[in-house]
C-alpha positions in Angstrom: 122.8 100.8 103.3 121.6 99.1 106.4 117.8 98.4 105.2 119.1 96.4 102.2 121.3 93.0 101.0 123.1 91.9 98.0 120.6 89.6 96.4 121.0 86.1 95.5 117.6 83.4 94.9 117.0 81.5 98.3 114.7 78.5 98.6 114.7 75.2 100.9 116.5 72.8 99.9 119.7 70.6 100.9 122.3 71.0 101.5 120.4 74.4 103.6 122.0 77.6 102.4 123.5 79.6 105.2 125.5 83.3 105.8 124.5 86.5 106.6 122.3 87.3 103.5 119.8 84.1 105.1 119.6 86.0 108.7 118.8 89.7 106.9 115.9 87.8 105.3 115.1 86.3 108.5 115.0 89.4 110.1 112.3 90.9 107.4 109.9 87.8 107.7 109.8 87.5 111.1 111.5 84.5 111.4 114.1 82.6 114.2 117.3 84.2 113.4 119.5 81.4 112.8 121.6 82.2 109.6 120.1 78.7 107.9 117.4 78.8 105.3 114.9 75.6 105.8 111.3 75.0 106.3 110.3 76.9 109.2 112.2 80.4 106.6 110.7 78.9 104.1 107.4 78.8 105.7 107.7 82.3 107.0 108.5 84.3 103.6 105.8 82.4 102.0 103.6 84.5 104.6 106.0 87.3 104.0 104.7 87.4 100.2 101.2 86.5 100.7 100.8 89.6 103.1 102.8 91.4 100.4 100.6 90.5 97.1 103.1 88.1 95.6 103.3 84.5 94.7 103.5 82.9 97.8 106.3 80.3 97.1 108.4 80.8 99.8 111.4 81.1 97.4 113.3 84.4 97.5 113.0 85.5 94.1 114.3 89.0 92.8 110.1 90.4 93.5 110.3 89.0 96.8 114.3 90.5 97.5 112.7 93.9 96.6 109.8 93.6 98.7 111.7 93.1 101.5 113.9 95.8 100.8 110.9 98.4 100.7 109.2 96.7 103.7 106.2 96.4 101.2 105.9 95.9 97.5 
């Protein structure tokens, strides 16, 4: 399915994660497509999941993974 991602919890932190899975979220939250997860992603899902009514941690939880699956909660 195009529109979704095997999950797995993202957050910032070093070493920065990287792969495909970072760039899908990217792609959902608006963010520079670059494949590495780090402040400026970080930044961005946090507004992803304030927009969305969740806990705006910036941390790609399961809640936030099937937010962004949707589109929406």
């Amino acid at each position: 399915k195009a529109d979704s991602a095997p999950y797995r919890p993202l957050k910032a932190r070093r070493p920065r994660i990287r792969g495909p899975y970072v760039s899908w979220v990217q792609e959902r939250v608006g963010a520079v497509v670059d494949g590495v997860y780090g402040p400026a992603t970080a930044d961005a899902v946090a507004d992803w999941q304030a927009n969305h009514g969740l806990v705006a941690d910036g941390i790609v939880g399961p809640m936030t993974h099937k937010s962004l699956e949707k589109g929406s909660v």
